[in-house]
DSSP file (Angstrom, degrees, kcal/mol; ACC not computed):
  #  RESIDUE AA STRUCTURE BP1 BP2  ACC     N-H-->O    O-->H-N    N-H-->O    O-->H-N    TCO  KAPPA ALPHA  PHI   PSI    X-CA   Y-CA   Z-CA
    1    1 A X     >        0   0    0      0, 0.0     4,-1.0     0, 0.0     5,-0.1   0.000 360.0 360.0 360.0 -48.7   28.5   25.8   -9.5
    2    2 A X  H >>  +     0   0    0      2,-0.2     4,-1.7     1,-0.2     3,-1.6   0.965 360.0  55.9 -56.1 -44.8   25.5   23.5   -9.4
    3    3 A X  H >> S+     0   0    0      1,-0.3     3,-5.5     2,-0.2     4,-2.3   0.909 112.9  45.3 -52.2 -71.0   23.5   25.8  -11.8
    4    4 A X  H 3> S+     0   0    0      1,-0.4     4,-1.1     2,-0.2    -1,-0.3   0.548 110.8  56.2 -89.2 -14.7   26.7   25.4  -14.3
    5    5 A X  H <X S+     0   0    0     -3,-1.6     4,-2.0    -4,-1.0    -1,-0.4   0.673 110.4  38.8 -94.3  -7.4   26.7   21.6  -13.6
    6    6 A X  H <X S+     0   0    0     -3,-5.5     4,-2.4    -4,-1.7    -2,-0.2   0.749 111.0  59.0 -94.5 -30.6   23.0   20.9  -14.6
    7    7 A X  H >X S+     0   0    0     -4,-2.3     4,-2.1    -5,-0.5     3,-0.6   0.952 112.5  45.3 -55.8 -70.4   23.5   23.6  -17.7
    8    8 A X  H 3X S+     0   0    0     -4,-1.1     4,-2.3     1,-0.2    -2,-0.2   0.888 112.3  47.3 -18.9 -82.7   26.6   20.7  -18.6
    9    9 A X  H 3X S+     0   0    0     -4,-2.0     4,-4.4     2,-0.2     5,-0.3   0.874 110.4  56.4 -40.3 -37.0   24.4   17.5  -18.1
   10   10 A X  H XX S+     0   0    0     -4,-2.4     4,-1.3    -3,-0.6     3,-0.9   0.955 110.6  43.6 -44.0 -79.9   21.6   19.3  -20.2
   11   11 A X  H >X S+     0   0    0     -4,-2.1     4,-1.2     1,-0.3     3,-1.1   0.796 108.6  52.3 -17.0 -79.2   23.9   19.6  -22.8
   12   12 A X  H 3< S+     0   0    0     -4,-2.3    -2,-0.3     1,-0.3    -1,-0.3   0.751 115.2  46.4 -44.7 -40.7   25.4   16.2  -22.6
   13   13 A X  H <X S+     0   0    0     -4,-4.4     4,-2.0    -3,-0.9     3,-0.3   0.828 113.0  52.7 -51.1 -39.0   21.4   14.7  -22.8
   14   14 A X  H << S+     0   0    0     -4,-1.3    -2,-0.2    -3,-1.1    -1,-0.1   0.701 110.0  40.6-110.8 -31.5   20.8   16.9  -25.6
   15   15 A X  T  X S+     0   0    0     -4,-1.2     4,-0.7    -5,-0.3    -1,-0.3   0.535 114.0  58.6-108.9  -1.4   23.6   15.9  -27.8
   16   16 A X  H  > S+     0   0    0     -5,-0.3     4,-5.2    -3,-0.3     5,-0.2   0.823 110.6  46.2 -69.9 -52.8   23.0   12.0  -26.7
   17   17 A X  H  < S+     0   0    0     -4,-2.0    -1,-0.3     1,-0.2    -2,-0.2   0.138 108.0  45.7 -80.6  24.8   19.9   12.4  -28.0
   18   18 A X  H  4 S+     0   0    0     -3,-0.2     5,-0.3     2,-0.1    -1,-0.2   0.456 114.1  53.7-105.9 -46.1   20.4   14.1  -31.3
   19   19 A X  H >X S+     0   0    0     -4,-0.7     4,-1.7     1,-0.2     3,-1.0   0.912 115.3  46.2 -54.7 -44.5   23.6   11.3  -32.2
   20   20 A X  H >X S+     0   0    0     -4,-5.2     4,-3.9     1,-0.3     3,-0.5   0.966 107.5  48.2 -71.1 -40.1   20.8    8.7  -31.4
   21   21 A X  H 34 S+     0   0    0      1,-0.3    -1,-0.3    -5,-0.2    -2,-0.2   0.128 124.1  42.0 -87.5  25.7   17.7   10.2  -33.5
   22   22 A X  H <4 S+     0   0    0     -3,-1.0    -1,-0.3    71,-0.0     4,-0.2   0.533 120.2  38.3-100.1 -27.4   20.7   10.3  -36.4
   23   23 A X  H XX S+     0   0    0     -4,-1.7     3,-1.0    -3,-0.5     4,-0.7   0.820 105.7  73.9-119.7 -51.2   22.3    7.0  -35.7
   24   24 A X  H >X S+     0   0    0     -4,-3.9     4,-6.2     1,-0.2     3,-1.6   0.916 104.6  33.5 -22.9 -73.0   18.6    5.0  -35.0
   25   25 A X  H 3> S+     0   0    0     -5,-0.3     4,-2.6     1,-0.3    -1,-0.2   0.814 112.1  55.4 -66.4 -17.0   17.5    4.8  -38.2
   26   26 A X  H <4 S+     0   0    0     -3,-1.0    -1,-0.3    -4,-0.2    -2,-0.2   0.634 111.7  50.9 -87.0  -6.4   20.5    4.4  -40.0
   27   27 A X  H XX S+     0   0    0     -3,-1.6     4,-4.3    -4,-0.7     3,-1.7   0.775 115.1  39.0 -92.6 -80.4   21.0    1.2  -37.4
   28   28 A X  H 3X S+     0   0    0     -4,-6.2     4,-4.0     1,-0.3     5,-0.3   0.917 104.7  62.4 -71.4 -22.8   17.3   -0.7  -38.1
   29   29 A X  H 3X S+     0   0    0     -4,-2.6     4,-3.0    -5,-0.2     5,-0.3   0.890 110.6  48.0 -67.7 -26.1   17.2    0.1  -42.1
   30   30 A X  H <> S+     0   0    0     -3,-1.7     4,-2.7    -5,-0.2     5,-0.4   0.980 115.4  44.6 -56.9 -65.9   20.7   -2.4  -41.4
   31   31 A X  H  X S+     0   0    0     -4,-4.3     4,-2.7     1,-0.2     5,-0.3   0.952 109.9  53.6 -27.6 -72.7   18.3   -4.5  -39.4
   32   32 A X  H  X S+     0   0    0     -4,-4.0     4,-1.0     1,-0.3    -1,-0.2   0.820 113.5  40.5 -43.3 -50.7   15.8   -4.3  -41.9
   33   33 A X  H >X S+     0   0    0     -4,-3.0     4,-2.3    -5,-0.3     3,-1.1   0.972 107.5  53.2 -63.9 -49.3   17.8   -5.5  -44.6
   34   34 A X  H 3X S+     0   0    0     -4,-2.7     4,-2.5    -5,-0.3    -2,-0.2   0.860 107.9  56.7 -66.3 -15.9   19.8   -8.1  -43.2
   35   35 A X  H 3X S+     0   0    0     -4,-2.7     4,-1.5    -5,-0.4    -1,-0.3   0.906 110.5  46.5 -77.0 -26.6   16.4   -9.6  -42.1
   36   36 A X  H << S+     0   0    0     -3,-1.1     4,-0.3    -4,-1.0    -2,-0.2   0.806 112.3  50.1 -55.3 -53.9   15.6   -9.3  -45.9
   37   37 A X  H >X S+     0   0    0     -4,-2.3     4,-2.7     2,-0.2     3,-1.5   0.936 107.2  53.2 -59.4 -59.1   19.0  -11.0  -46.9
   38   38 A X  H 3X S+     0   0    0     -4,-2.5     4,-3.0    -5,-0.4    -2,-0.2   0.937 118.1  36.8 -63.7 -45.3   18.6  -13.9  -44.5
   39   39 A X  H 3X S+     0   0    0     -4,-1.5     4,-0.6     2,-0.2    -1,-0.3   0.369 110.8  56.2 -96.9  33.8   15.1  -14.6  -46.1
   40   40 A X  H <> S+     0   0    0     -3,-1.5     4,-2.7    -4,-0.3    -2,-0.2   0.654 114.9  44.5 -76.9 -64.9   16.1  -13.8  -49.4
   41   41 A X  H  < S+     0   0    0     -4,-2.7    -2,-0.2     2,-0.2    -3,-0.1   0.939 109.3  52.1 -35.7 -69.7   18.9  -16.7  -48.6
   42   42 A X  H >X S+     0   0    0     -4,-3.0     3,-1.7     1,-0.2     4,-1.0   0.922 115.9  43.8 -57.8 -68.9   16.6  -19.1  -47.0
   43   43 A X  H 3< S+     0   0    0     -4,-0.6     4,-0.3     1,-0.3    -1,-0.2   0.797 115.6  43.1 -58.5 -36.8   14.1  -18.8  -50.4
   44   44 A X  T 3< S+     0   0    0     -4,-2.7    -1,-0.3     1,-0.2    -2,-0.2   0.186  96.1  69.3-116.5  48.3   16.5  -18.9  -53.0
   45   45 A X  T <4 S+     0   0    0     -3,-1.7    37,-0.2    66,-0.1    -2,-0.2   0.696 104.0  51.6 -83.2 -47.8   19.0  -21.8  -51.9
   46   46 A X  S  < S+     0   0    0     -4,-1.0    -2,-0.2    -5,-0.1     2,-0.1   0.460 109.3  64.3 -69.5  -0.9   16.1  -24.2  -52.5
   47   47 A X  S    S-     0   0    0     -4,-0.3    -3,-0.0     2,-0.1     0, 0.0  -0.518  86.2-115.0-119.9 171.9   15.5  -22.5  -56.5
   48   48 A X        +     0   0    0     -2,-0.1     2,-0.1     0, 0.0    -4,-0.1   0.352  56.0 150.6 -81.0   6.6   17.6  -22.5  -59.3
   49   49 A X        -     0   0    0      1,-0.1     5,-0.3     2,-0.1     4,-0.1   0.048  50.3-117.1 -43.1  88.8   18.3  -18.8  -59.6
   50   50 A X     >  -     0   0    0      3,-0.1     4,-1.5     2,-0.1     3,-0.2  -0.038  26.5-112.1 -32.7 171.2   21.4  -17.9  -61.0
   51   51 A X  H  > S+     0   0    0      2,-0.2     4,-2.6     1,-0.2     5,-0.2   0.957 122.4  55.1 -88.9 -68.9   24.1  -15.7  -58.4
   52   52 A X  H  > S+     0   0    0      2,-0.2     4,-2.0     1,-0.2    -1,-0.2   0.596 101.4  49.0 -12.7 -51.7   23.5  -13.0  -60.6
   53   53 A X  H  > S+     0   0    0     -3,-0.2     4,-2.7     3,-0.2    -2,-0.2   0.917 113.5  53.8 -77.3 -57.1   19.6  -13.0  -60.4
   54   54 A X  H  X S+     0   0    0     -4,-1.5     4,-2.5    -5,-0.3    -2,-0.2   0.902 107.1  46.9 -31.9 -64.4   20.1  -13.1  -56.6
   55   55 A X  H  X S+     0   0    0     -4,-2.6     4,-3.6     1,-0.2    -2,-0.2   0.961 107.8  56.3 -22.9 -68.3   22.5  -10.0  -56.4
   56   56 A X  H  X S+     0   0    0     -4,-2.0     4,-2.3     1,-0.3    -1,-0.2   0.852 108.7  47.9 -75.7 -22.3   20.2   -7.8  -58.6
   57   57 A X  H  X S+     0   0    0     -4,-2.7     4,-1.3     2,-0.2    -1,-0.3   0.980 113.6  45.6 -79.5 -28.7   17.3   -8.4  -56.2
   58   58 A X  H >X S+     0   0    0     -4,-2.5     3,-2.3     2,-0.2     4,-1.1   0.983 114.2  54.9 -38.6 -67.1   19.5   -7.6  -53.2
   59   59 A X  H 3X S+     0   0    0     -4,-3.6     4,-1.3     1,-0.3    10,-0.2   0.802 109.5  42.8  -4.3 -79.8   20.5   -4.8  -55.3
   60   60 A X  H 3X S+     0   0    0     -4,-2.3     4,-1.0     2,-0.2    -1,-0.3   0.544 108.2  59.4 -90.2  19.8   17.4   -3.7  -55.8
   61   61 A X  H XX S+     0   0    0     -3,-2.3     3,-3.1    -4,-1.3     4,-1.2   0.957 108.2  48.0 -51.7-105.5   16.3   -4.1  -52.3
   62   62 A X  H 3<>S+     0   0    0     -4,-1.1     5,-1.0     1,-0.3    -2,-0.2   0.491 102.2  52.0  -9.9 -42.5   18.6   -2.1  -51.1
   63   63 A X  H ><5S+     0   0    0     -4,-1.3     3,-1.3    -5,-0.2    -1,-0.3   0.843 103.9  64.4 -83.7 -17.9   18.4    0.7  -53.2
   64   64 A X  H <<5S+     0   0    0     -3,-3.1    -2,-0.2    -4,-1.0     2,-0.2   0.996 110.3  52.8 -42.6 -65.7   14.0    0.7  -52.1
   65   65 A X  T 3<5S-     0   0    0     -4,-1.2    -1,-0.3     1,-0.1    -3,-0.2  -0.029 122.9-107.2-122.5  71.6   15.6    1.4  -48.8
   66   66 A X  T < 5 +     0   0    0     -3,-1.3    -3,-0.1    -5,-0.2    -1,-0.1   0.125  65.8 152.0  93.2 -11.7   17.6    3.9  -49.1
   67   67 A X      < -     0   0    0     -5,-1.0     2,-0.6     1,-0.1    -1,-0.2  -0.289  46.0-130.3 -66.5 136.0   21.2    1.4  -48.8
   68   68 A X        +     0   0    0     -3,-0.1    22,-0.4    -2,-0.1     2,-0.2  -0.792  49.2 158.8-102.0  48.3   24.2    3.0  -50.7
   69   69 A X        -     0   0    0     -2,-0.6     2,-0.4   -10,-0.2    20,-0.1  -0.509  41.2-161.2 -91.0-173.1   25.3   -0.1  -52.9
   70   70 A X    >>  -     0   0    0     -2,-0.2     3,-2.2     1,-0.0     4,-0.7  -0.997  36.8-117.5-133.2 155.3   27.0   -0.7  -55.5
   71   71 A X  T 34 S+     0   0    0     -2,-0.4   -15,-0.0     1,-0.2     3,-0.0   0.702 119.3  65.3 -71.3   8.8   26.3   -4.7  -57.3
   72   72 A X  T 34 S+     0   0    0      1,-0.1    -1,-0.2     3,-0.0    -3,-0.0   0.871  88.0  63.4 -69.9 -33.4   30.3   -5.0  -56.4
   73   73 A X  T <4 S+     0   0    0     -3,-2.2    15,-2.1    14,-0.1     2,-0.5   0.548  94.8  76.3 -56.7  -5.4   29.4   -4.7  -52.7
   74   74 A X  E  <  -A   87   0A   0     -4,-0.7     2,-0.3    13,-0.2    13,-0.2  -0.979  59.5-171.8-131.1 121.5   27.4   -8.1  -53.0
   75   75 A X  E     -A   86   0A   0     11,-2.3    11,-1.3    -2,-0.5     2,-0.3  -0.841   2.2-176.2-103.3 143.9   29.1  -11.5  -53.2
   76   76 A X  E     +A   85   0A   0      9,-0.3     2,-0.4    -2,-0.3     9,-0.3  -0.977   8.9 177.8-149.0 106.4   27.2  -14.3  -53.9
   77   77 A X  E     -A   84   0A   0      7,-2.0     7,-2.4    -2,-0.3     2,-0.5  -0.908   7.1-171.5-126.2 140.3   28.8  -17.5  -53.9
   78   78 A X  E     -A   83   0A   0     -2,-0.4     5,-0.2     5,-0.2     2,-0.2  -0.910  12.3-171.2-111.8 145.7   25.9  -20.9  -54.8
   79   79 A X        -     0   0    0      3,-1.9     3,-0.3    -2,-0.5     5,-0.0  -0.479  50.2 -82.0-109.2-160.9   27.7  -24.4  -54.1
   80   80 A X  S    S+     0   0    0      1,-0.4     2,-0.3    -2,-0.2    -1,-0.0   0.868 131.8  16.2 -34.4 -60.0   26.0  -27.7  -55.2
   81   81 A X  S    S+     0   0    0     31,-0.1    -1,-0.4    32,-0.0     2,-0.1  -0.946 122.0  71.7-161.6  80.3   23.9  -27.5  -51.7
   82   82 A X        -     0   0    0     -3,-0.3    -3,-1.9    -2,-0.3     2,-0.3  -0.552  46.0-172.1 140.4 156.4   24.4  -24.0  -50.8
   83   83 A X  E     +AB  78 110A   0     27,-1.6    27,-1.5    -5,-0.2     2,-0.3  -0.860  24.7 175.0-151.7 113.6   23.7  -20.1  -51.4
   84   84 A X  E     -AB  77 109A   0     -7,-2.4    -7,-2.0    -2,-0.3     2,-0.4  -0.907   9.8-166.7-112.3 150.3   26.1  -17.6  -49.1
   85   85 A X  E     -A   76   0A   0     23,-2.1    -9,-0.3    -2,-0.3    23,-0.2  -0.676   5.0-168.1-155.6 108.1   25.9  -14.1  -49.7
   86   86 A X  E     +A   75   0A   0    -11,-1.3   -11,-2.3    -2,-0.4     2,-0.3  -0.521  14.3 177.2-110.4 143.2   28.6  -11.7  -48.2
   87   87 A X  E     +A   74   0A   0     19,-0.5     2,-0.3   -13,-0.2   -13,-0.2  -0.993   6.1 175.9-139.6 142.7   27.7   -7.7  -48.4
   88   88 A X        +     0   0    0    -15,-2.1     2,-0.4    -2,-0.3    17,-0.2  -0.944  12.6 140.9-150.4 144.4   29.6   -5.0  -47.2
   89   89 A X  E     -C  104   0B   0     15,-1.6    15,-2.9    -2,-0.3     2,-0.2  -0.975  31.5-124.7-162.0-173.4   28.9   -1.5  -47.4
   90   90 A X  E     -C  103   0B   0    -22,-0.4     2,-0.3    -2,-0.4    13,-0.2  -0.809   1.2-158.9 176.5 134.3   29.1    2.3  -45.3
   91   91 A X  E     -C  102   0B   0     11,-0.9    11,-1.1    -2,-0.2     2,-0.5  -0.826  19.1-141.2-103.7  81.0   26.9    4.7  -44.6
   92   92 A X  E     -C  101   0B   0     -2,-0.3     2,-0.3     9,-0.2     9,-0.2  -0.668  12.6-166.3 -98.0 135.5   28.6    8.4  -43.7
   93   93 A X  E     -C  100   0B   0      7,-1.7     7,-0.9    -2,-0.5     2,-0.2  -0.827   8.0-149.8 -95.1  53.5   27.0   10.0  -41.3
   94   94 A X  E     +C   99   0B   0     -2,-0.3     2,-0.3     5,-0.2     5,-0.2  -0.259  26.7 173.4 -83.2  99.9   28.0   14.3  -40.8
   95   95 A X  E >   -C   98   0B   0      3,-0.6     3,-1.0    -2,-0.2     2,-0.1  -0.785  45.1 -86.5 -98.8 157.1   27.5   15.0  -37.2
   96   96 A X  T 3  S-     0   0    0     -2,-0.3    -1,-0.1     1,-0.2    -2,-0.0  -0.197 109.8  -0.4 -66.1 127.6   28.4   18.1  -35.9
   97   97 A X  T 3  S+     0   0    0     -2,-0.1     2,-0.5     1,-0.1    -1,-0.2   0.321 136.2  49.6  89.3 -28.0   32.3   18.4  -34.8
   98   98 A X  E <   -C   95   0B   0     -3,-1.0    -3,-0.6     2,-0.0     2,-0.6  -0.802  67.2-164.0-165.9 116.0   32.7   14.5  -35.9
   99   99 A X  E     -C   94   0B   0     -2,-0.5     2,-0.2    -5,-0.2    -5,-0.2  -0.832  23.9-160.4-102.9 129.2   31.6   13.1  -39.1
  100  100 A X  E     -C   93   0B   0     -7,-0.9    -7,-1.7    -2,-0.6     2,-0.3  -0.651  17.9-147.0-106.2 156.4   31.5    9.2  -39.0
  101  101 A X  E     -C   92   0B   0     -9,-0.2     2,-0.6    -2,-0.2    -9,-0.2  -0.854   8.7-157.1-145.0 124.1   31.5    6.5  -41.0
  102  102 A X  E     -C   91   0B   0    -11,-1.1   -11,-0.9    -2,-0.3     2,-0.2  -0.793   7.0-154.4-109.8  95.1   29.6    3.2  -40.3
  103  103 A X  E     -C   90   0B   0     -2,-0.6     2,-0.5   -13,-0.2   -13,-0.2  -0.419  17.6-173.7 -58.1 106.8   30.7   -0.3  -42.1
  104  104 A X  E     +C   89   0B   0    -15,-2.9   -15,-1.6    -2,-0.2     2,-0.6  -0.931  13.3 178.7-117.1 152.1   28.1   -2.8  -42.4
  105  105 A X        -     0   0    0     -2,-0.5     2,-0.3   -17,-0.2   -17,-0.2  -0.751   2.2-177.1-139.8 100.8   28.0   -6.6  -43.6
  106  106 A X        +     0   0    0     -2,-0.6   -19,-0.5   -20,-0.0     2,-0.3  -0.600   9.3 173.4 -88.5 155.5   25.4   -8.4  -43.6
  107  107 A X        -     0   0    0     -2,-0.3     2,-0.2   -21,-0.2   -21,-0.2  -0.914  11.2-167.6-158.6 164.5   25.7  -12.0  -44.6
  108  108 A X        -     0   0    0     -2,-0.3   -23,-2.1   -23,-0.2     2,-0.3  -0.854   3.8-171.5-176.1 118.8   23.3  -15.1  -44.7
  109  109 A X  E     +B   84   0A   0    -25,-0.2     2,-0.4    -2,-0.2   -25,-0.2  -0.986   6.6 172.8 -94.3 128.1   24.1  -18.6  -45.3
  110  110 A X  E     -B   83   0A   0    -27,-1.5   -27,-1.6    -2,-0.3     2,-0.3  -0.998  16.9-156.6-157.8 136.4   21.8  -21.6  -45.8
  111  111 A X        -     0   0    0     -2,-0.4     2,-0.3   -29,-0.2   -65,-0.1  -0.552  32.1-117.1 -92.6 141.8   22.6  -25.3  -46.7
  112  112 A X              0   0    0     -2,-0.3   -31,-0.1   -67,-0.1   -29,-0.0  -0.802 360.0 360.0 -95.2 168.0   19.6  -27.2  -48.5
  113  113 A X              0   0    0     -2,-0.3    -1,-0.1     0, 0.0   -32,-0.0   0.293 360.0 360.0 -96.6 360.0   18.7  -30.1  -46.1
């Protein structure tokens, strides 16, 4: 009975750790971008840059690393005094027994001062 209860935990470690070394990276390239978006934001509220011109460098941001959009998944709205930029997009994942799929939206707003 013990033997068959460490065989069990093993297992249960073994299959934590394969979900995370799928799930990690696909987690910080989110990071990685939205840290991109926010100073993407930051830099072009202060420029004249058309919404457009904005997008397609998200765009191609996003496709460098590895990000599944398409230029519908990015809104881009400029005000007078403002640049917001709403994204949304998901990433499926095929894990053994249960294939997932993981919604992300990164978003950035900045007011000029």
């Amino acid at each position: 009975m013990k033997q068959l209860r460490s065989i069990i935990t093993l297992l249960i470690v073994v299959a934590g750790v394969y979900v995370g070394y799928r799930l990690a990276p696909i987690y910080y390239t989110n990071f990685a971008y939205q840290d991109f978006v926010d100073n993407q934001v930051r830099i072009d509220c202060y420029t004249n840059r058309p919404a457009a011109d904005v997008a397609e460098t998200l765009l191609k941001k996003a496709n460098n690393m590895g990000i599944p959009l398409d230029p519908s998944d990015i809104k881009v709205t400029r005000g007078p005094a403002s640049l917001a930029v709403s994204i949304n997009y998901t990433v499926h994942v095929d894990l053994p027994f249960h294939p997932i799929d993981l919604t992300f939206n990164p978003a950035a707003t900045e007011n000029r001062m």
